[in-house]
Backbone bond lengths (Angstrom), bond angles and torsions (degrees), N, CA, C in turn:
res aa  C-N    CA-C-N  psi(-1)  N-CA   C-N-CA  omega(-1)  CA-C   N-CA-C  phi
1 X - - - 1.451 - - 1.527 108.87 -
2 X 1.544 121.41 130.88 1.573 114.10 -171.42 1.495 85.68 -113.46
3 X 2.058 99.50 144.50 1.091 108.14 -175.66 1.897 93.03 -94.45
4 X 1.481 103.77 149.41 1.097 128.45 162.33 1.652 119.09 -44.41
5 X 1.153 121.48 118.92 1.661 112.86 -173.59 1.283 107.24 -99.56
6 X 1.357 137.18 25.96 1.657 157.19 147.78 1.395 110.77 -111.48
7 X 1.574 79.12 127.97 2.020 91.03 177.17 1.532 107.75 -139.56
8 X 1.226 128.00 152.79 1.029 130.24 174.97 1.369 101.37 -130.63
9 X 1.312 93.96 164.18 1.633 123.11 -151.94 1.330 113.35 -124.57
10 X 1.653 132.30 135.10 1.225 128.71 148.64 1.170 115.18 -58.47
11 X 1.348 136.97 144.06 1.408 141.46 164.26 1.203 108.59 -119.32
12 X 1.429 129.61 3.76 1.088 103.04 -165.20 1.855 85.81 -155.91
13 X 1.460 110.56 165.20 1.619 95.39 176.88 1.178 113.88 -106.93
14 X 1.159 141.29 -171.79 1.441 130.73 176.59 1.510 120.86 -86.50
15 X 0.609 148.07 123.69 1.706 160.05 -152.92 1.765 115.10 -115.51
16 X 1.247 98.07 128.10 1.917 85.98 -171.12 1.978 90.00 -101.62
17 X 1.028 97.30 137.20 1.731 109.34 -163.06 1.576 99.45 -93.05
18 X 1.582 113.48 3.52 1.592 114.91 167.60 1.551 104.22 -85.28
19 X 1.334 129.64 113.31 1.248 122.04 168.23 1.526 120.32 -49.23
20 X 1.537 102.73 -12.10 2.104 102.96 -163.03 1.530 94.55 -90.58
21 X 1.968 115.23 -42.01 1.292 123.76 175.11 1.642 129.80 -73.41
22 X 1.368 95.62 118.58 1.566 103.01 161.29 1.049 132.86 -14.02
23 X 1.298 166.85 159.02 1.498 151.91 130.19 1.417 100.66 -54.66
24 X 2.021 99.88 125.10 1.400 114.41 173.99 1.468 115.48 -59.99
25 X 1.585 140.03 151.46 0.814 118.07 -172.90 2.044 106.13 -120.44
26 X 1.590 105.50 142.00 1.219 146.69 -172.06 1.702 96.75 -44.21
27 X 1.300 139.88 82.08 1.375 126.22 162.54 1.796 124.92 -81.10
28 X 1.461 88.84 -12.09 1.927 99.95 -175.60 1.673 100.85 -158.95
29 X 1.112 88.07 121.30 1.491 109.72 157.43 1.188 136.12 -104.16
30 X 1.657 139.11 129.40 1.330 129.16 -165.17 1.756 104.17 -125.95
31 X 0.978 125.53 104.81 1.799 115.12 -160.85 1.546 96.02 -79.35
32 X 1.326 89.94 123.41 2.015 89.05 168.99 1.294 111.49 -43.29
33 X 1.377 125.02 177.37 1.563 146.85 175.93 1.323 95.21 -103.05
34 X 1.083 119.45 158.01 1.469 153.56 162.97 1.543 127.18 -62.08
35 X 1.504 128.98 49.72 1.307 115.01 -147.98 1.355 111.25 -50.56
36 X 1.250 104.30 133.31 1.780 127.54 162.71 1.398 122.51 -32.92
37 X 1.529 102.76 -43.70 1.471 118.65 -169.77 1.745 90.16 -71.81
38 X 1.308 116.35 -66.06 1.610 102.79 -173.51 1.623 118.85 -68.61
39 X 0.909 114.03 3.61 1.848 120.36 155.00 1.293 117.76 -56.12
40 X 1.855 108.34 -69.18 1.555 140.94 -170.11 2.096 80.70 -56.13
41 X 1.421 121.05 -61.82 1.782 125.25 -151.71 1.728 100.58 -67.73
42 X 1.366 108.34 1.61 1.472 119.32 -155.83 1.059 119.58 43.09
43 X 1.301 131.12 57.00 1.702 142.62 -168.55 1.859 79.16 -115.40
44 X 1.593 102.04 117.76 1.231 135.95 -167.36 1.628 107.51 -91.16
45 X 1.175 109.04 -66.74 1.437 129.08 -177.40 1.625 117.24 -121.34
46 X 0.996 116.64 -164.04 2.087 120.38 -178.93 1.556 89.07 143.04
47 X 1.300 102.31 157.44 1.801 128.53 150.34 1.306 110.87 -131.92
48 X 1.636 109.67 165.30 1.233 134.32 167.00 1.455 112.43 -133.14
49 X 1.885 93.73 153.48 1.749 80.65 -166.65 1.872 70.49 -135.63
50 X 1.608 107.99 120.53 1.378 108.98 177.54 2.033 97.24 -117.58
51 X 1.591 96.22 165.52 1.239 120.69 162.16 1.553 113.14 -106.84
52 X 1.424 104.12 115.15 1.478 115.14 161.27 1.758 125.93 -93.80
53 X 1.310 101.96 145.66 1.375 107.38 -173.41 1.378 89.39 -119.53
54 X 1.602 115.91 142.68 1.535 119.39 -149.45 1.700 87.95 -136.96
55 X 1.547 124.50 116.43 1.903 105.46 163.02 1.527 128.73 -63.45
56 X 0.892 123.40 165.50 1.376 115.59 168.52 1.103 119.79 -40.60
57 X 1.204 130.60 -40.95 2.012 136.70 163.19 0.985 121.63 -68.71
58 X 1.436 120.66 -4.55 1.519 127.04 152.21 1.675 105.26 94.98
59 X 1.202 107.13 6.65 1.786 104.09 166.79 2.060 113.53 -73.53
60 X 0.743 119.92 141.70 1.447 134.65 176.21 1.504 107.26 -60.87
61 X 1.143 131.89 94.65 0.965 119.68 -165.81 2.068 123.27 -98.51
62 X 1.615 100.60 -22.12 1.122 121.11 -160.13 1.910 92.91 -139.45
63 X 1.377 131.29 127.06 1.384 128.68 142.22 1.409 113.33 -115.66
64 X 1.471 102.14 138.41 1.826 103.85 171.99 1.313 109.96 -128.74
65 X 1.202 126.11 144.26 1.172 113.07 -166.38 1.551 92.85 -117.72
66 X 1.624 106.29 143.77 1.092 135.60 -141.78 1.857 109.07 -125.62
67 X 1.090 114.51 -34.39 1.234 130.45 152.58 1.457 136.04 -151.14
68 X 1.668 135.71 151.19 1.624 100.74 -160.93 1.898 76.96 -152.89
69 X 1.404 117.00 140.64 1.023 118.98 -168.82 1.508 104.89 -139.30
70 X 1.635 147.48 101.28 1.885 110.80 -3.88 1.802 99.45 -58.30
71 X 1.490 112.07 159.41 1.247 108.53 159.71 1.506 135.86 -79.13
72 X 1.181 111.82 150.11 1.653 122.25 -161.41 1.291 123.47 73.27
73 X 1.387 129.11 -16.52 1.248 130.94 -178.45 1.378 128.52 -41.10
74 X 1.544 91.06 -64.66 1.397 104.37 171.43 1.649 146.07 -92.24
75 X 1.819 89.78 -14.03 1.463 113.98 -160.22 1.406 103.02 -63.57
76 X 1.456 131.90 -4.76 1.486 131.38 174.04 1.684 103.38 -70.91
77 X 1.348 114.29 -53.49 1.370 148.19 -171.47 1.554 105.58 -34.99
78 X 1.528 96.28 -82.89 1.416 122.41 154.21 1.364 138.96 -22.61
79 X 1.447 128.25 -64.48 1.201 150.54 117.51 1.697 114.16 5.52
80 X 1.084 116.00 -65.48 1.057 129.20 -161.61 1.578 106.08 -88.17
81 X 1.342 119.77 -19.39 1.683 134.92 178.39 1.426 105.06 -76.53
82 X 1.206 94.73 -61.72 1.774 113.20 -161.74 1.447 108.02 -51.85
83 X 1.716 105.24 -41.95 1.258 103.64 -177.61 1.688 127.77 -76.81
84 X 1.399 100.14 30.51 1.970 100.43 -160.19 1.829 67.32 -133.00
85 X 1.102 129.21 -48.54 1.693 119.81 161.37 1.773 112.71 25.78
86 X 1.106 113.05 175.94 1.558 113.65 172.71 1.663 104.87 164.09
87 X 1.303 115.08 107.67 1.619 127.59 168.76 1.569 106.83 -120.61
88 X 1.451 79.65 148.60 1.348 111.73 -170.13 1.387 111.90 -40.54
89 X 1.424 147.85 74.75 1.710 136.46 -179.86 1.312 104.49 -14.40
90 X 1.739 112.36 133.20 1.117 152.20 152.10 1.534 125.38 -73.12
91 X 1.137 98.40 -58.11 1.512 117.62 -178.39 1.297 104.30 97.47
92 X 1.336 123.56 4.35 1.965 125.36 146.62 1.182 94.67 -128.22
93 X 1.746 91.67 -174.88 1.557 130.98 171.58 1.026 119.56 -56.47
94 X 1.670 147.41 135.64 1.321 135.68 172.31 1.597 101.53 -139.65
95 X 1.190 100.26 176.69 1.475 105.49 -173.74 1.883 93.55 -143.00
96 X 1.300 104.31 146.09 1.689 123.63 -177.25 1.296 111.52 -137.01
97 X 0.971 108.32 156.36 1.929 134.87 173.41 1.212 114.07 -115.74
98 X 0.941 120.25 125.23 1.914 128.84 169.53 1.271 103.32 -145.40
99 X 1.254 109.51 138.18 1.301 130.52 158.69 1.520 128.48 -128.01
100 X 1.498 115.87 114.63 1.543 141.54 -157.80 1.565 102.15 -107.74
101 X 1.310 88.97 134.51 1.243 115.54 178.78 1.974 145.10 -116.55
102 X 0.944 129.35 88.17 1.357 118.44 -135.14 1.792 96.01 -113.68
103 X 1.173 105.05 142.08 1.573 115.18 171.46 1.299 108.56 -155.84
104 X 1.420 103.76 135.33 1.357 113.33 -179.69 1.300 126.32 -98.17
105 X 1.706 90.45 118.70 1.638 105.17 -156.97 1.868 102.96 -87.21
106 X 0.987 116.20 32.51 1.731 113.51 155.20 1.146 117.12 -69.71
């Protein structure tokens, strides 16, 4: 199995954007991939700063991305991470902030 020589990074932790609610807590993490396409464009680094919508059972149900730095690059990447996600059940709805960070460590 060859490991991937691009990794991306949390930079940031997840944040519950209810001032009354706790920060939900992180049971699974899935680190995006590295898109290929911004390898080949030589796009080195970028972040994304998405909003997650979390069910009461704590699956990810909704990501929006909220800021993306170059834009579009990654937001496929991202998207596709967030949603394999996993917090701790609440027994409601919550909403989160993350912001991901990617540099290519070649």
């Amino acid at each position: 199995m060859q490991v991937s020589k691009f990794f991306a990074f949390a930079a940031a932790l997840s944040l519950a954007l209810s001032a009354h609610a706790a920060a939900p807590k992180i049971v699974k993490k899935v680190p995006p991939e590295f898109p290929r396409e911004a390898a080949q464009k030589g796009i080195s680094n970028g972040s994304v700063k998405a909003e997650l919508a979390i069910d009461a059972d704590g699956k990810v149900s909704k990501v929006t991305v909220l800021e993306a730095e170059p834009k579009r690059v990654f937001d496929k990447a991202v998207t596709a991470a967030l949603l394999e996600w996993k917090y701790e059940g609440s027994g409601e709805k919550q909403t989160a902030e993350v912001k991901l960070v990617f540099r290519n460590e070649d």
